[in-house]
C-alpha positions in Angstrom: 141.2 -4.0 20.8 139.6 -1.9 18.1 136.1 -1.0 20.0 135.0 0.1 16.5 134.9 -3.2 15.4 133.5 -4.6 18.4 130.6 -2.5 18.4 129.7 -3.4 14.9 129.5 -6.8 15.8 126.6 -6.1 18.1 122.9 -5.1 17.4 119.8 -4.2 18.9 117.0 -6.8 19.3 113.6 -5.9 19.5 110.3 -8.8 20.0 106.9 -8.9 19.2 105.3 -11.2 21.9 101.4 -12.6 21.6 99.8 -11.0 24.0 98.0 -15.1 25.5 101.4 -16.0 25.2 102.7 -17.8 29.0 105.4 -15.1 29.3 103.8 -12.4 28.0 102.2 -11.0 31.7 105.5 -11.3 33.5 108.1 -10.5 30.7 105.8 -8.3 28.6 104.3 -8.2 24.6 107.5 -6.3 23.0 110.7 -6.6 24.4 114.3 -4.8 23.3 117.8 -5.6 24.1 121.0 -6.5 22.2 122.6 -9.4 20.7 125.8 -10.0 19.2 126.6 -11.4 15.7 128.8 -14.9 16.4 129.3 -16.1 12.8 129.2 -14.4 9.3 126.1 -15.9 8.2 124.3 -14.0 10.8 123.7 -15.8 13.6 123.2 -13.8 16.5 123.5 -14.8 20.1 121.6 -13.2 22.9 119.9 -13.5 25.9 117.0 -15.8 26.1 114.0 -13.8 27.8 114.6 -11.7 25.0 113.1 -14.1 22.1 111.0 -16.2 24.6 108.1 -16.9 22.6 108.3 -14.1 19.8 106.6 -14.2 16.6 108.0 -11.3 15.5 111.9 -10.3 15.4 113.6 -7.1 13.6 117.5 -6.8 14.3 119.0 -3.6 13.9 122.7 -2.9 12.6 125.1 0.4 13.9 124.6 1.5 10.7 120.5 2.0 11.2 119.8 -0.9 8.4 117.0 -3.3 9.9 116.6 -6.8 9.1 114.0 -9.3 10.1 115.3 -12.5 12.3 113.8 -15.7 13.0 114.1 -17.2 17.0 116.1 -19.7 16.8 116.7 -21.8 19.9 116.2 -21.0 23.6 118.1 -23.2 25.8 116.7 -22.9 29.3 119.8 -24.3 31.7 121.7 -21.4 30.4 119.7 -19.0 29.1 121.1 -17.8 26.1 119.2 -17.3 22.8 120.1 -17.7 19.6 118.5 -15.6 16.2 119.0 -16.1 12.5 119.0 -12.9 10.7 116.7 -13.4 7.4 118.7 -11.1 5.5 122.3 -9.6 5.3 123.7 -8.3 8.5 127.0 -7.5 7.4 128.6 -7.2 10.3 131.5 -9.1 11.7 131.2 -12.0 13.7 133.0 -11.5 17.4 135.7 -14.4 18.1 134.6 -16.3 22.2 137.1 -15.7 24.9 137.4 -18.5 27.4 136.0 -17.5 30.5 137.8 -19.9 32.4 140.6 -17.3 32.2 138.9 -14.2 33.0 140.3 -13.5 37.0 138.7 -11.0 39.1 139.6 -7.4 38.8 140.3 -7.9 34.8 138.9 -5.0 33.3 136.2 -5.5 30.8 134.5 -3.5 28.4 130.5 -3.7 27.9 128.8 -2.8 24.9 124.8 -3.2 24.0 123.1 -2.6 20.5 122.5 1.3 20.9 125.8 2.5 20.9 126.3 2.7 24.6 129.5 1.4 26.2 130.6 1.0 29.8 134.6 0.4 30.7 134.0 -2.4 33.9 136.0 -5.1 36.1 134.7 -8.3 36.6 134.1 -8.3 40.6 133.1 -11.7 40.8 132.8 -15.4 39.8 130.4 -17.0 41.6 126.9 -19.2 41.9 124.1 -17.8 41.1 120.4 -18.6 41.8 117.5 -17.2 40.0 114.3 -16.8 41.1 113.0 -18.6 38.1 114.1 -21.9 38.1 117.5 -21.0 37.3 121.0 -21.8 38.4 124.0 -21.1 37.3 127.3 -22.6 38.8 129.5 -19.7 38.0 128.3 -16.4 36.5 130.5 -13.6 35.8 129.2 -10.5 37.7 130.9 -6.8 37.3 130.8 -3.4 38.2 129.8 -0.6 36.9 126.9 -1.8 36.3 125.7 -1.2 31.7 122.3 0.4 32.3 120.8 -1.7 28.9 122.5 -4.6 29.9 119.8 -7.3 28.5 121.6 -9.2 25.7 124.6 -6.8 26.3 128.2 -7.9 25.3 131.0 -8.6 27.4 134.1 -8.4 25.8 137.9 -8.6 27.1 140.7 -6.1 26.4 141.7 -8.5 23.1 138.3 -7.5 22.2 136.7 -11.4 22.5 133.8 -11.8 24.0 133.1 -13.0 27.2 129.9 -13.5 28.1 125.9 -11.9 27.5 124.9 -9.5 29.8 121.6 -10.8 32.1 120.6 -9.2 35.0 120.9 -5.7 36.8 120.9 -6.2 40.3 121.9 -4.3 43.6 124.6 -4.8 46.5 125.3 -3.6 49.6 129.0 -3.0 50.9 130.1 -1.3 53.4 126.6 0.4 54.5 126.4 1.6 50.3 124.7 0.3 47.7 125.7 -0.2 43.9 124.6 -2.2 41.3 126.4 -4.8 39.3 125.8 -6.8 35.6 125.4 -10.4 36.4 127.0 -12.3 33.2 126.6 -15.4 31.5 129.7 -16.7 30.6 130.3 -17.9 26.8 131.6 -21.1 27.6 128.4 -22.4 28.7 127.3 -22.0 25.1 130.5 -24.1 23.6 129.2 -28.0 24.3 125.7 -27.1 23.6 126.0 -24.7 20.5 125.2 -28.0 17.7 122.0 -29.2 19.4 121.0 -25.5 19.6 121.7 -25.3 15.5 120.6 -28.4 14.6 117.6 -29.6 17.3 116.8 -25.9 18.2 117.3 -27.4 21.9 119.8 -29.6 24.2 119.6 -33.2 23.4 118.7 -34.0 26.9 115.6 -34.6 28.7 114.1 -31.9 30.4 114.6 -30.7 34.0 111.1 -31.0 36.1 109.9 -27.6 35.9 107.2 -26.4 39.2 106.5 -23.0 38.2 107.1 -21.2 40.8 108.7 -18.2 41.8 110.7 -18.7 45.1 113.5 -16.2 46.6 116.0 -17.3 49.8 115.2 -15.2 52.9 117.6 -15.6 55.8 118.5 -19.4 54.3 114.7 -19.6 53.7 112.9 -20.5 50.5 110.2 -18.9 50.1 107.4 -19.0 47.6 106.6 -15.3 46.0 104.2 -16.3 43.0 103.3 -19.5 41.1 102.7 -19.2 37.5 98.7 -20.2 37.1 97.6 -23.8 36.0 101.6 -24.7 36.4 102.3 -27.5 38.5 102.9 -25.7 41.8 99.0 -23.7 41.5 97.8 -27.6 41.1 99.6 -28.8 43.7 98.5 -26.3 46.1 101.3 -24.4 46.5 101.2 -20.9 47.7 102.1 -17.7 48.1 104.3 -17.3 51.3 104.5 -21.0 51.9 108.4 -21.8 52.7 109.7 -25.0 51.1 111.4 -26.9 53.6 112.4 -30.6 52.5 112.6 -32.1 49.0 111.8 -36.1 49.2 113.1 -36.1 52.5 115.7 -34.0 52.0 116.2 -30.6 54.0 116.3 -27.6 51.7 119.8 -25.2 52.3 118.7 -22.4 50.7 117.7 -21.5 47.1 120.6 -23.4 44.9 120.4 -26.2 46.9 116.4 -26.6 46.8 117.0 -26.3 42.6 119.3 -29.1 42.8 117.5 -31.3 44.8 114.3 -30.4 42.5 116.3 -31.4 39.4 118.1 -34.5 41.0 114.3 -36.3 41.2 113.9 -37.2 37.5 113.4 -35.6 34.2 110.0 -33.3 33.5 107.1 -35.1 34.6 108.7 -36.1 37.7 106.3 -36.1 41.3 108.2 -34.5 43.6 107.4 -34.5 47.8 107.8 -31.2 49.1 107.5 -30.1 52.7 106.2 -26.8 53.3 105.4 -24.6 56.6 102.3 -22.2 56.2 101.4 -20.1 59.0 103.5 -22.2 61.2 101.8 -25.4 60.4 103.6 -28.4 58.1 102.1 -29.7 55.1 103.4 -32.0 52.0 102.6 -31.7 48.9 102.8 -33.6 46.0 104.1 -31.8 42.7 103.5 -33.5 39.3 106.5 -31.2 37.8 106.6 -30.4 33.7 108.5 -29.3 31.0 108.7 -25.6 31.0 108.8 -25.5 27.6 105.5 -27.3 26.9 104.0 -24.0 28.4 105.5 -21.9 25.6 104.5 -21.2 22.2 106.8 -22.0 19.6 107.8 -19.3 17.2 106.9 -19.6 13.8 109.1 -18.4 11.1 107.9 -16.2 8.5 
């Protein structure tokens, strides 16, 4: 693998967010990260929370040269991002790997838009749940952890990439703590990759959306924040309430609460939850949405 080349391939991303936009309290007004060039024409891939709602996008080569970009797509299931460069790029577009290959203990090699690397090993292929609505199947996590990892590329020792570096997070082994990269993995963006070109989304209905935040404690779900006038706050949901049934349906922690969530219909779905709060039961009654009916759209310039 020529790193050289690699590292051209990748550039630093940097949003301008409205500050009344719905993301812009939780995920902030200007955002920076890294995304990496997938075809010569200058399409860039990245990671979605990173062009959520941005009006404003500048791209910036290894080289220093910065070129405006238009968000292109957003696609929520996965969570990748994809930007068109509105001018020349000039930098080579990097080849996917197939992550269905990629074993644990491979080494890898991590690279974001500011020139930093980080030699790694993938330490794990596994579910993973997000505390925003999100679930993935199998994410790629591994260790070191890249300290910029936000649109970060994940690239294999043939020097194809991998997967778009998400999350930062912290384990516990053996009375230690490190932190780890959680990954999403490139083949994800394969079956969807048209609609996201030609429809700017997945030609699929949507997936009811509650806006809440919930995290699993001890096999609980738990509810840490809902997003206000989403259809959790109108439901009545609350902070601390812990989500016990779906329709009928015991909840088994966190993936398994998403699951049953998504199983009741597309967006615009009513969904029957079971909640204990302060040791009491209660339903509710959740007229779910689509998430992106919250958002603004970008608008190019």
């Amino acid at each position: 693998m020529d790193r050289a080349v690699v590292t051209r391939s990748i550039v630093a991303v940097r949003t301008s967010i409205p500050e009344d936009a719905f993301t812009a309290r939780s995920l902030g007004t200007v955002r920076e990260g890294s995304g990496v060039v997938i075809r010569n024409d200058g399409l860039v891939l990245t990671i979605g929370y990173l062009i959520t709602e941005a009006q404003d996008v500048l791209l910036t080569a290894s080289d220093g040269r910065v070129v405006p970009g238009h968000a292109l797509a957003y696609d929520q299931e996965s969570g990748f991002g994809l930007i068109q460069a509105l001018g020349p790029l000039d930098c080579p577009a990097l080849v996917f790997g197939d992550t269905s290959k990629a074993e644990v203990g491979d080494p890898v090699f991590f690279a974001d838009g500011f020139g930093q690397t980080t030699e790694a090993n993938i330490v794990a292929k596994q579910e993973f749940a997000g505390y925003w609505e999100y679930l993935l199947d199998e994410a790629i996590f591994t260790a070191p952890a890249h300290p910029f990892w936000g649109g970060a590329a994940l690239v294999d020792q043939q020097g194809l990439l991998l997967g778009i570096g998400s999350l930062k997070m912290e384990v516990s082994r053996g009375g230690s703590r490190s932190d780890i990269n959680m990954v999403v993995p490139i083949n994800l963006l394969r079956p969807i990759l048209d609609d996201l070109l030609t429809r700017g989304k997945v030609d699929k209905p949507a997936r009811p959306w509650l806006g809440a935040i919930v995290a699993e404690t001890n096999g609980d779900v738990v509810v840490v924040s809902v997003a206000p006038d989403g259809p959790a706050a109108k439901a009545g949901l609350r902070e601390g309430d812990v989500i016990s049934e779906v329709r009928n349906e015991e909840v088994a922690g966190l993936a398994d609460f998403y699951r049953q969530v998504w199983k009741t219909g597309p967006a615009g779905a009513e969904i029957l939850v079971r909640v204990i709060r302060d040791g009491r039961e209660t339903w509710l009654k959740v007229k779910s949405a689509d998430r992106e009916s919250f958002l603004k759209r970008p608008q190019l310039q």
